[in-house]
C-alpha positions as CSV (number, residue, x, y, z in Angstrom):
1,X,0.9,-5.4,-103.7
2,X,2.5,-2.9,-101.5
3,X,3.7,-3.3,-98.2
4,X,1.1,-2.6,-95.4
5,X,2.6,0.6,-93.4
6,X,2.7,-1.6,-90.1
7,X,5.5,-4.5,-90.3
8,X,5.6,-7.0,-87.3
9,X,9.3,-6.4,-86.9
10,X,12.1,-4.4,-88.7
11,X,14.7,-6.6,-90.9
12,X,17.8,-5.2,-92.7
13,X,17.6,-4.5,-96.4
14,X,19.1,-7.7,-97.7
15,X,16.2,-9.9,-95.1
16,X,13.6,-7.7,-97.2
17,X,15.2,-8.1,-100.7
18,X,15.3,-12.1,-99.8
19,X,11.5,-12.4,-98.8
20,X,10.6,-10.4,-102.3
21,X,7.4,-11.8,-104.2
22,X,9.1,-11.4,-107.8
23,X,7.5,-12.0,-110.7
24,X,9.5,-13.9,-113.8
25,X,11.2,-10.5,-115.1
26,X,10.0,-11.6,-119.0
27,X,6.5,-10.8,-117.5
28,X,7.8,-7.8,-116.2
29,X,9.1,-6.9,-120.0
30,X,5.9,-7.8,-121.7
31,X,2.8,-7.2,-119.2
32,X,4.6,-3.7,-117.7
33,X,6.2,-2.5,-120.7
34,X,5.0,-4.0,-123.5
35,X,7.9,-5.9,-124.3
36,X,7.8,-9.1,-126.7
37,X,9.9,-11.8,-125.2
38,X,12.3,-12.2,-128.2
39,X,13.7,-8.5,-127.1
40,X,14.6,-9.8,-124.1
41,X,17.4,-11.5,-123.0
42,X,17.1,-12.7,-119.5
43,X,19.8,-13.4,-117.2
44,X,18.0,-16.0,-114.4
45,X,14.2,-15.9,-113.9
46,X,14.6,-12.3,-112.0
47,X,16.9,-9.8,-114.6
48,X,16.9,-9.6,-118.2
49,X,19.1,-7.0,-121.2
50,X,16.9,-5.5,-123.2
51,X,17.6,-6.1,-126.9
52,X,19.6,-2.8,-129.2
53,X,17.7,-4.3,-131.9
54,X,14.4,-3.0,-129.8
55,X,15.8,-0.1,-128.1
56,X,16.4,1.8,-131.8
57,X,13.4,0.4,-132.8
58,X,11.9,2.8,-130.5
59,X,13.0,6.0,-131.6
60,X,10.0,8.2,-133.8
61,X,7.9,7.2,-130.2
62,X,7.8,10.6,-128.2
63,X,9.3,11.2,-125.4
64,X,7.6,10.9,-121.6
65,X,8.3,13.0,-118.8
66,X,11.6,13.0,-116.7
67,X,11.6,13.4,-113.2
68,X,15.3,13.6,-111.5
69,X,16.2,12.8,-108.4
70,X,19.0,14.3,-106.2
71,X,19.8,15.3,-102.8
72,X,21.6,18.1,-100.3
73,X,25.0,17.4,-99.4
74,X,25.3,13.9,-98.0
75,X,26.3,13.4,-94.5
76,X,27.0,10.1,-92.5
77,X,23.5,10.8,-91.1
78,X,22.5,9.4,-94.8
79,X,19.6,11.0,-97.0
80,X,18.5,8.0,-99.0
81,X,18.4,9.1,-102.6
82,X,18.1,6.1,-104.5
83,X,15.9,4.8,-101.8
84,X,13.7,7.9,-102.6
85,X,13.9,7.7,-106.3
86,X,12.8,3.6,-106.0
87,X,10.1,4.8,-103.6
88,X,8.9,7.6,-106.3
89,X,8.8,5.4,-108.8
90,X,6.8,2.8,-106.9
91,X,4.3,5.7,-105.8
92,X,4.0,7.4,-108.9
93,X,3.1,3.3,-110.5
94,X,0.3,3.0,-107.2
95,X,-1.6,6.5,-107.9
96,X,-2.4,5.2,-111.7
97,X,1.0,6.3,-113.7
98,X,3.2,4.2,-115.8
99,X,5.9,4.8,-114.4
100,X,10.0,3.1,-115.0
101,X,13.0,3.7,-112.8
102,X,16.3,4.7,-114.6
103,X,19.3,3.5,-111.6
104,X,23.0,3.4,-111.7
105,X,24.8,-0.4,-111.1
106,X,26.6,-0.2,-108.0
107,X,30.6,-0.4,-107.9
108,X,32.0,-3.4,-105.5
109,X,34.6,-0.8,-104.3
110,X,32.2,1.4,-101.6
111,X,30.0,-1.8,-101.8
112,X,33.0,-3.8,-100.0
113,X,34.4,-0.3,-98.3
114,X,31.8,2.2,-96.0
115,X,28.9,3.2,-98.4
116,X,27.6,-0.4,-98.5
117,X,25.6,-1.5,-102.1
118,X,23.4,1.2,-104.1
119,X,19.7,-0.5,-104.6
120,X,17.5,1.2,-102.5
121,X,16.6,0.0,-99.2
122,X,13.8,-0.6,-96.7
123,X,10.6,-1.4,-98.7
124,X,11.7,0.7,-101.7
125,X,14.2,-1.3,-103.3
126,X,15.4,-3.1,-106.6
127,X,16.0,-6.9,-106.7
128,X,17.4,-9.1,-107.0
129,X,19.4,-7.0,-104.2
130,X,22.4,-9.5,-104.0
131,X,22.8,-9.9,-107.8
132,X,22.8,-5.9,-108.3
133,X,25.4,-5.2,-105.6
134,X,27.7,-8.0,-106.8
135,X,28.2,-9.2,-109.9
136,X,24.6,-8.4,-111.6
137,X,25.0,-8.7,-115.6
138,X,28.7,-8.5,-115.4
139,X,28.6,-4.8,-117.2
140,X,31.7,-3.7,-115.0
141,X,34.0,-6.4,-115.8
142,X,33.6,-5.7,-119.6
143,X,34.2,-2.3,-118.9
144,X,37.3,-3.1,-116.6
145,X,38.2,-5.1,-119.5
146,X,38.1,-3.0,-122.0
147,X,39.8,-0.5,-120.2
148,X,42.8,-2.9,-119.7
149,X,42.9,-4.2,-122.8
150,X,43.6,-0.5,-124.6
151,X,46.7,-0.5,-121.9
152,X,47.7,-3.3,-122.5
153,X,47.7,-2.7,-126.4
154,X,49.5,0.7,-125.6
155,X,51.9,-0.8,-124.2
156,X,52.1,-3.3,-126.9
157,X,52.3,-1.2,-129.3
158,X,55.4,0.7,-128.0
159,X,57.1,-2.8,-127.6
160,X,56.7,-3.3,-131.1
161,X,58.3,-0.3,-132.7
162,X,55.6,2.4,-131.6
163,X,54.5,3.5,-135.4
164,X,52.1,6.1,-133.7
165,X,55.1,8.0,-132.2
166,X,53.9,7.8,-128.7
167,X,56.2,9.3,-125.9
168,X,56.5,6.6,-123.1
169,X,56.8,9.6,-120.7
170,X,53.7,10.7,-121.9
171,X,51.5,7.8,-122.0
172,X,47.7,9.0,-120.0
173,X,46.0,6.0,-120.1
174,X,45.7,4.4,-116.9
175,X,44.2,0.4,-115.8
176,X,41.2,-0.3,-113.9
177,X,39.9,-2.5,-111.3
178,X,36.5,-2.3,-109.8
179,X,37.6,-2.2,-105.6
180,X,38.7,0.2,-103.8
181,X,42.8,0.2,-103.3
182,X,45.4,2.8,-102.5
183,X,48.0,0.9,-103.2
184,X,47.3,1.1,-106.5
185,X,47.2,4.6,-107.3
186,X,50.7,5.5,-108.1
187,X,53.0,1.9,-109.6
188,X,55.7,1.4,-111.4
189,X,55.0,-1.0,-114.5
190,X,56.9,-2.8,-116.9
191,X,59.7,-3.6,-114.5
192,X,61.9,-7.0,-115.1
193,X,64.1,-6.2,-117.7
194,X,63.7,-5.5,-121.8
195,X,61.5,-8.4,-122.4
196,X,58.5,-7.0,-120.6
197,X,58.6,-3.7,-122.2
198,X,59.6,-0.2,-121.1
199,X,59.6,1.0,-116.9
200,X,57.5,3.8,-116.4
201,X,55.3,5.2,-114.1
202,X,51.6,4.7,-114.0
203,X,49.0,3.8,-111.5
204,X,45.5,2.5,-111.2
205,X,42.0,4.5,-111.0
206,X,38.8,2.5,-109.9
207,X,36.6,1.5,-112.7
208,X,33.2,3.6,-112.5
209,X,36.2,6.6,-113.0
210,X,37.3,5.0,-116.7
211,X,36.7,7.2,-119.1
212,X,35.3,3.9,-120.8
213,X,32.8,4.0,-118.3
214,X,32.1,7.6,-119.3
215,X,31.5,6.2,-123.0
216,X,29.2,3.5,-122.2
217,X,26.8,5.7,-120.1
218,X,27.0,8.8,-122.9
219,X,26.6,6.9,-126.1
220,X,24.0,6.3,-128.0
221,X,24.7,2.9,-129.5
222,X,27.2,0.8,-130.8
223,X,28.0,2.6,-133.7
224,X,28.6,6.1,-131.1
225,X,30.3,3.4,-128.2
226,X,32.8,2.4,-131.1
227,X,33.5,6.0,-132.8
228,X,33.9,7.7,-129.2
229,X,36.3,4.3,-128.0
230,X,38.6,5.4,-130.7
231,X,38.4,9.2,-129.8
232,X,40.5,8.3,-126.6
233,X,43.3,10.0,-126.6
234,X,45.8,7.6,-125.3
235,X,49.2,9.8,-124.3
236,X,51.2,12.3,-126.4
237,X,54.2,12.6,-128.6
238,X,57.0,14.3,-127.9
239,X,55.4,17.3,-129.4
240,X,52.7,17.0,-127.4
241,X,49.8,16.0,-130.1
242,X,47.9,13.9,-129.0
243,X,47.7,9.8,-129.6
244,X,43.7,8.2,-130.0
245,X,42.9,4.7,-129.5
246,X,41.9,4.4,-132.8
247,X,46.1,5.1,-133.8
248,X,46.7,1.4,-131.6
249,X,43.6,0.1,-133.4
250,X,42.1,-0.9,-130.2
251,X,38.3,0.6,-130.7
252,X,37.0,-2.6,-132.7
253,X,38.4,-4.9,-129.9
254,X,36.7,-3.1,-127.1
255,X,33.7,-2.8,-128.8
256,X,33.5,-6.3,-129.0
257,X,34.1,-6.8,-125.3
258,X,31.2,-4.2,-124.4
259,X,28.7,-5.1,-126.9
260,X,26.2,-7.5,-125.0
261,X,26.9,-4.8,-121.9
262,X,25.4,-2.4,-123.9
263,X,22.0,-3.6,-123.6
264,X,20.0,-1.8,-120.4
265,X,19.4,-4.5,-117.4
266,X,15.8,-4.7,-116.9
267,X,15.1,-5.6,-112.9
268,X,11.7,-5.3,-110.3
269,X,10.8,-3.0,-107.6
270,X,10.2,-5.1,-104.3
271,X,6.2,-3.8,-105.9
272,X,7.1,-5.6,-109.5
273,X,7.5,-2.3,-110.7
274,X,9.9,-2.3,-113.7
275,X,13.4,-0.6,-112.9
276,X,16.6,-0.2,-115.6
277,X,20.0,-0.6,-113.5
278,X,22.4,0.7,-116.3
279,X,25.9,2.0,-116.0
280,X,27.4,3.6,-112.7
281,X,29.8,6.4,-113.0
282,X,30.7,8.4,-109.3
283,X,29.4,12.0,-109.4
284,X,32.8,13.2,-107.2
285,X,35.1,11.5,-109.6
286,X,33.2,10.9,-112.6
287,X,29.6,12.3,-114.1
288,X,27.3,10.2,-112.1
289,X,24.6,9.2,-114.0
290,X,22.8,5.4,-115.8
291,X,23.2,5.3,-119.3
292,X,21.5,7.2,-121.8
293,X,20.5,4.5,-123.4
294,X,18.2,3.2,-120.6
295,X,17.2,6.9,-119.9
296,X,16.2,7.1,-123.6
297,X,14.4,3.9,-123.8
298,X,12.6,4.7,-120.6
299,X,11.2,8.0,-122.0
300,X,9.8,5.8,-125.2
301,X,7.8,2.8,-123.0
302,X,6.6,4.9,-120.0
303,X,4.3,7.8,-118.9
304,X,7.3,8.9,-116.0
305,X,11.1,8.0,-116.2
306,X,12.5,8.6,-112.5
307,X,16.2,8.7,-112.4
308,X,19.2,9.5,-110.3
309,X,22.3,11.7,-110.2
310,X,24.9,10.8,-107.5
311,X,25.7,12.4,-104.3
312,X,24.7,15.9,-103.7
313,X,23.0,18.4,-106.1
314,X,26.5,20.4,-106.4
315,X,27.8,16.8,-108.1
316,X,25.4,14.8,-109.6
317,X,22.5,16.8,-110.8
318,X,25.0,19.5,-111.8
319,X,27.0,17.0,-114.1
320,X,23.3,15.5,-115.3
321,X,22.2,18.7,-116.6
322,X,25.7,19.8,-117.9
323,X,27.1,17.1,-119.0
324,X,24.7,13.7,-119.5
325,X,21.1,16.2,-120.7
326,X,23.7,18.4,-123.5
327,X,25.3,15.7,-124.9
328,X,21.9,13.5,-124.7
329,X,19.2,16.1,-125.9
330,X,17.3,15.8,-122.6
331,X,15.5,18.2,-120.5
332,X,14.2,17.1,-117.3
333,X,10.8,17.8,-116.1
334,X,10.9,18.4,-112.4
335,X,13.7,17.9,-110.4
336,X,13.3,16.4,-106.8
337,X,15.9,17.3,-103.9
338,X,16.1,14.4,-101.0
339,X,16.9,16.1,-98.0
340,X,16.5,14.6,-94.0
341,X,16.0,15.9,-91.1
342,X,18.9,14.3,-89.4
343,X,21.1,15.5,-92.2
344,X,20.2,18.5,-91.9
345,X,21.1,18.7,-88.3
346,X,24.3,17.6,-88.8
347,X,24.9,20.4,-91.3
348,X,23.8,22.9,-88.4
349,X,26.5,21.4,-86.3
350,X,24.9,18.5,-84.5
351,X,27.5,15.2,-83.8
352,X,26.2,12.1,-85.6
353,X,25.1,10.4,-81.6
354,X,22.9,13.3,-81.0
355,X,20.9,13.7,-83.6
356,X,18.6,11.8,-82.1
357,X,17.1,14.8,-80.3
358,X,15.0,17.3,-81.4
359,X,17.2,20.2,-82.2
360,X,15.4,23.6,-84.2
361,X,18.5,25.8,-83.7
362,X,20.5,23.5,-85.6
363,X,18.0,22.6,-88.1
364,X,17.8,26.0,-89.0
365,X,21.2,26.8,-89.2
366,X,21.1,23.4,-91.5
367,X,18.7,24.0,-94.0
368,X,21.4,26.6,-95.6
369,X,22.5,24.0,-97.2
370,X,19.1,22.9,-99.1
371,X,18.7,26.5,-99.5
372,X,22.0,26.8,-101.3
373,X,20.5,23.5,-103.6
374,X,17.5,24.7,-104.2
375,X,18.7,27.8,-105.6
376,X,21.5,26.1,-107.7
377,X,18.8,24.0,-109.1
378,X,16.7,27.4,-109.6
379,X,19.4,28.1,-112.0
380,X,18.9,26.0,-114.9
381,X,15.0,26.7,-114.8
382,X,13.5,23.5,-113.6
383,X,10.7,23.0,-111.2
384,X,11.9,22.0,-107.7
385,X,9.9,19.4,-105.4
386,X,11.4,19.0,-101.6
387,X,11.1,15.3,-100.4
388,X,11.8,15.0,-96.3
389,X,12.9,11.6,-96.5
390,X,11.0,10.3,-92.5
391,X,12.8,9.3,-89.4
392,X,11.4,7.7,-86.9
393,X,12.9,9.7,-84.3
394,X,12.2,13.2,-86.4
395,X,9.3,15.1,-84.3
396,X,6.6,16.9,-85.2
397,X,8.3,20.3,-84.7
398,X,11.1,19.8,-86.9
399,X,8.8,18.2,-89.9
400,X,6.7,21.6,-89.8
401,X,10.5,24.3,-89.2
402,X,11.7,22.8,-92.9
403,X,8.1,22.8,-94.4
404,X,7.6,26.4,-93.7
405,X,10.9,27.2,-94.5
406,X,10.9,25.6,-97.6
407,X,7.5,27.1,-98.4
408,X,9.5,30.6,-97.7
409,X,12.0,29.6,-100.2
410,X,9.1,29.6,-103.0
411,X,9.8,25.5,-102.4
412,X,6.9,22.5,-102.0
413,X,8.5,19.9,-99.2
414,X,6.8,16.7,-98.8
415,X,7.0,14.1,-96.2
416,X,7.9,10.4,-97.8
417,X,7.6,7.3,-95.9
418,X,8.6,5.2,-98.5
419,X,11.5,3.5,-96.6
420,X,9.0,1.9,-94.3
421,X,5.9,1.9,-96.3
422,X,7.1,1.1,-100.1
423,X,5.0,3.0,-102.6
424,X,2.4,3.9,-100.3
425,X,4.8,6.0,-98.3
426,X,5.9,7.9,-101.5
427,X,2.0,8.6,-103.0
428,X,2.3,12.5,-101.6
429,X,5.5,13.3,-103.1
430,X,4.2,11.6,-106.2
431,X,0.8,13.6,-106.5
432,X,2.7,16.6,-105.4
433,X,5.1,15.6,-108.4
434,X,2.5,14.9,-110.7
435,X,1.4,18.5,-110.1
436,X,4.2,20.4,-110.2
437,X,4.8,19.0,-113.9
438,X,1.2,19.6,-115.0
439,X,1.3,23.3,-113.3
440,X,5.1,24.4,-113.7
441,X,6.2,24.0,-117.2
442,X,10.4,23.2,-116.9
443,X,12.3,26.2,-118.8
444,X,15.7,24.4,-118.8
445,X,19.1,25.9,-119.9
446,X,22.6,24.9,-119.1
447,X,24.1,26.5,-116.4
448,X,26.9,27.7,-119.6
449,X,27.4,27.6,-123.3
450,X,29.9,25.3,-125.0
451,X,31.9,28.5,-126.5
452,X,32.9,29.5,-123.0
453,X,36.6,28.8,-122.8
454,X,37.5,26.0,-120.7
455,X,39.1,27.8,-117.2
456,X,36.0,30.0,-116.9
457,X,33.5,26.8,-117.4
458,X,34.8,25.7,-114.0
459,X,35.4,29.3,-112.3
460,X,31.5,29.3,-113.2
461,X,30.7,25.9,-111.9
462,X,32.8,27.0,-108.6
463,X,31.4,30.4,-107.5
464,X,27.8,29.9,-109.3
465,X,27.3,26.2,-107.9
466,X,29.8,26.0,-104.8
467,X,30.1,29.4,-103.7
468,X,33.6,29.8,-104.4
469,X,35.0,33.6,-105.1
470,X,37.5,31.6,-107.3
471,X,39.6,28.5,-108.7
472,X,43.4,28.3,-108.8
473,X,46.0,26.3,-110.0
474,X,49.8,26.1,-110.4
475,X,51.5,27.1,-113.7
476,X,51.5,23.5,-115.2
477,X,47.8,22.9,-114.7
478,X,46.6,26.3,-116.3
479,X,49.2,25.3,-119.3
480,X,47.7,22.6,-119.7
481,X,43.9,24.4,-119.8
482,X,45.9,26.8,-122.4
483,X,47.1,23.6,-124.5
484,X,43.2,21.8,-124.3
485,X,41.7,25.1,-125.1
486,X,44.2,25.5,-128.3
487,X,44.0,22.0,-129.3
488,X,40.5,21.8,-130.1
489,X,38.9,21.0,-127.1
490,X,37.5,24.3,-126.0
491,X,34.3,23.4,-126.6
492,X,33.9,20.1,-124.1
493,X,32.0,20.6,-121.2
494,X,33.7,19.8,-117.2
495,X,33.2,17.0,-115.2
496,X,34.4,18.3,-111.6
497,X,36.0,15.5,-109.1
498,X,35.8,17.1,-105.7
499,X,34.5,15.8,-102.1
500,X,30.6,15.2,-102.1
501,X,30.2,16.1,-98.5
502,X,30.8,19.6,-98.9
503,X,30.7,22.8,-101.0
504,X,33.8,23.3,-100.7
505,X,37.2,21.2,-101.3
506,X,37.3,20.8,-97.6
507,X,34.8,17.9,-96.8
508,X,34.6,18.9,-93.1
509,X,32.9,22.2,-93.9
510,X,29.1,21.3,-93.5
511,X,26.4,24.0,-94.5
512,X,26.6,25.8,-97.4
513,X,30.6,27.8,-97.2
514,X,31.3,30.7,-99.0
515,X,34.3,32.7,-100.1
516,X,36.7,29.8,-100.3
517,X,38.7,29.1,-103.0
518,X,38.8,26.2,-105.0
519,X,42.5,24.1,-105.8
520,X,42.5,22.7,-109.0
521,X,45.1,19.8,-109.0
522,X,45.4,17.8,-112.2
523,X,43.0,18.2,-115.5
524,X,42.6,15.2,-117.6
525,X,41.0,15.3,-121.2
526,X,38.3,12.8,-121.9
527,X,38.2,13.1,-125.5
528,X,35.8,9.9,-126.2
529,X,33.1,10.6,-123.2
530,X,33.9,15.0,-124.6
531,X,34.8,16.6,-121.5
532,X,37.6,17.7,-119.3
533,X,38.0,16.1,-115.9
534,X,39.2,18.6,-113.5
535,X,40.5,16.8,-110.3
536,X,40.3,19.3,-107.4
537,X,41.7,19.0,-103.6
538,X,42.4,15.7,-102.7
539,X,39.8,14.0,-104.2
540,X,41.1,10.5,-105.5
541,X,40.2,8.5,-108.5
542,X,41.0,5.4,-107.0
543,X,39.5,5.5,-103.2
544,X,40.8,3.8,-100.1
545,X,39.1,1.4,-97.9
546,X,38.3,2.8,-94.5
547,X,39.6,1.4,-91.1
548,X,36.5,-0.8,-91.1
549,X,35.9,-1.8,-94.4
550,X,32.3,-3.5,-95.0
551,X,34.2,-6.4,-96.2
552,X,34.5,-7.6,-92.6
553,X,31.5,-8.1,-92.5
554,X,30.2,-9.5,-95.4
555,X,29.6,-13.4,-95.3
556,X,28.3,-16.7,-96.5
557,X,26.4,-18.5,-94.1
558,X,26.5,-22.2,-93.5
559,X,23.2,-22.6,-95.7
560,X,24.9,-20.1,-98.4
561,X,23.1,-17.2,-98.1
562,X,25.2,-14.3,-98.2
563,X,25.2,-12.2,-94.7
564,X,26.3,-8.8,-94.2
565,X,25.9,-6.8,-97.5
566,X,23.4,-4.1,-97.2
């Protein structure tokens, strides 16, 4: 049942999560998805993998539609994407249509540092909310291990004679751990004398940045996970060709460690709705989007698949439908841009303590920034649907300035109280949705082809997505897009690390900037995931904790509840 629109008092997310009437998840499998329980393999009464075995069984069945879900820039306002696309999926199930929810796994590093945990929140979440935040499955720490354990064998293996010729200069492949931690980003390794091996410099990235992580969320089973694990290339020799996993004999190994990860999660909407909670790459460090497994699987037992990309539009939905839908086959249906009024505000200039008022001049100046999305979106010829995630304090006046405007912009906006009202709150957007795909067939394309050369795939991405006039770089970073581009990796698409909460490179610039110029730092070749990261700014692949990390407040009460997490 969904939650009446009235509630006698508000709770935080993790009192609402607690209180949840779930049912056992293997009746979510079979009843809601026609799942036998033998396919299942259930972790606890409330979260289950879903078998490979089934999963590949699947595949003459025809595809449903896909509905993604993304957002303007985000602000410390906040925007509620995932609540949104929990809330979609949960209205699109209560106005008749089978409908599964395709989510990322949240990373304990933002969950621990200032963006809290990733399942929804209000009435439109996922549970078990504690389980998903922490530990869940236990899909991270294979990947963190897997990650490690190629270093380790790297490092190994130049210990013990190095057959594969790698220079120690030149070794690429850096460790993992799942937290945010500076301190970790540049280290010295191997110190102590001969017998642990040879110093050199190295450093740490956070693990939803692995390019392991990349793997698990592109391929398409194990037999793809194990072929791409070996494609890593691992450092270079002295002449600068490249070293592959497969050269330390690593892939079989982490194959193994991944292999029961590989299986989607199966959890419940706070409405026993069935969700998938797969994978969890960062869109402004990595490519920000579930597994395509799940995604695939979800388009074989449902009517609608509702998924996510990370961040803002300029990140995840442009990395979704570059990267994750060309490598994958997939071409979305509708797309469906989360935007606020607060937000909003604060992109026309308003401080965070005053958006509380009612403010048109700065709304207006504000919505440049969905107009900038909406046209991005425009661009790879899929059907846009505006969702005005509700406020209490948003007035009546502001709802009506970004509808019309919106409506100006050849845009439908729709007003979702799903946050306070479950699926109920979301049954406009979802008719409006439902609509737009019956009425507005999706023409998508790729925002480029995979012949264009490698520099002018990001100059594209910068001035066609982020308004740039152009990228540069020093002399050693466009020799090494010269050496990527002659050594056979021309055709890769790029996976852009920059700041989410601009347009720019310069996360204080709110709106929608134009004319700037975007730094291109470092350029890392993912050979297994196929495609180049380009590392732009000062955008770090192993984040910080801020001055008032979450952690401080996160707790276990004197009955053992955990306190604190949201």
């Amino acid at each position: 049942m969904a939650p009446s629109t009235q509630h006698a008092q508000p709770k935080s997310d993790i009192d609402i999560a607690r209180v949840a009437d779930k049912e056992p998840i293997l009746d979510i499998g079979q009843k809601r998805l026609g799942i036998a329980p033998e396919h299942l393999v259930p972790y606890g009464h409330d979260k289950a993998k879903i078998s490979l075995d089934y999963i590949s069984s699947l595949e003459d069945k025809p595809d449903s539609k896909l509905i993604l879900v993304t957002a303007i820039s985000p602000t410390p306002a906040g925007e509620g994407k995932t609540t949104t696309t929990v809330g979609l999926g949960d209205g699109l199930n209560r106005i008749g249509k089978d409908t599964l929810i395709c989510l990322r796994e949240p990373s304990l590093g933002p969950c621990f540092g200032l963006k809290g945990g990733a399942a929804g929140g209000g009435y439109a979440q996922v549970v078990p909310m504690e389980e998903i935040n922490l530990h869940f499955t236990g899909d991270f720490h294979a990947i963190g291990a897997a990650n490690n354990l190629l270093a380790a064998m790297v490092d190994n293996h130049i210990y013990w004679g190095n057959e594969a010729e790698i220079d120690p200069r030149r070794v690429s492949w850096r460790r993992v751990v799942d937290m945010n931690d500076r301190a970790l980003r540049s280290i010295v390794s191997s110190l102590g004398g001969v017998a642990n091996g040879f110093p050199r410099e190295d450093g740490f990235d956070i693990t939803v940045a692995s390019e392991v992580m990349a793997i698990f969320c592109l391929a398409n089973d194990l037999e793809d996970l194990r072929a791409r694990l070996g494609n890593i290339v691992i450092g270079y020799k002295r002449d600068r060709t490249p070293v592959r996993a497969r050269e330390v004999s690593a892939e079989g190994a982490m194959t193994t460690l991944l292999k029961d990860a590989l299986a989607p999660n199966l959890v419940q909407t706070l409405e026993n709705n069935p969700a998938l909670v797969h994978g969890g790459p960062f869109a402004n460090i990595a490519h920000g989007c579930n597994s395509v497994i799940a995604t695939k699987a979800a388009l074989k037992i449902s009517d609608y698949v509702v998924t996510e990309a990370g961040f803002g539009a300029d990140l995840g939905a442009e990395k979704f439908l570059d990267i994750k839908c060309r490598k994958a086959g997939l071409a979305p249906d509708c797309v469906v841009l989360v935007a606020t009024i607060r937000a909003l505000k604060m992109h026309g200039g308003v401080a965070k303590g005053d958006l509380g008022k009612e403010n048109l001049a700065a709304l207006e100046t504000g919505m440049a920034n969905l107009e900038r999305h909406l046209g991005n979106i425009a661009k790879y010829g899929v059907p846009v649907v505006v969702a005005v995630n509700r406020f209490s304090a948003d007035t009546e006046a502001e709802r009506n300035l970004v509808i019309e405007r919106c409506k100006a912009l050849g845009a439908v906006a729709v007003e979702s109280d799903h946050w306070a009202s479950g699926g109920e709150g979301a049954e406009d957007l979802a008719r409006q949705v439902v609509e737009t795909i019956d009425n507005q067939p999706s023409n998508f394309k790729t925002l480029y082809e995979d012949s264009m050369p490698l520099w002018d795939k990001v100059r594209t991405v910068a001035q066609e997505i982020y308004g740039a006039d152009d990228i540069i770089a020093d002399k050693k970073v466009r020799g090494q897009f010269k050496d990527l581009q002659d050594g056979g990796f021309g055709h890769f698409p790029v996976c852009i690390a920059k700041t989410q909460y601009s347009f720019s490179t310069d996360p204080n610039l709110k709106g929608a900037p134009s004319g700037h110029v975007v730094p291109i730092r470092e350029v890392r070749v993912s050979a297994g995931a196929e495609f180049l990261v380009v590392v732009c700014g000062d955008i770090m692949t192993m984040p910080g904790l801020p001055r008032k990390p979450a952690a401080n407040s996160i707790n276990v009460d004197d009955s053992g509840n955990i306190v604190g997490l949201f």
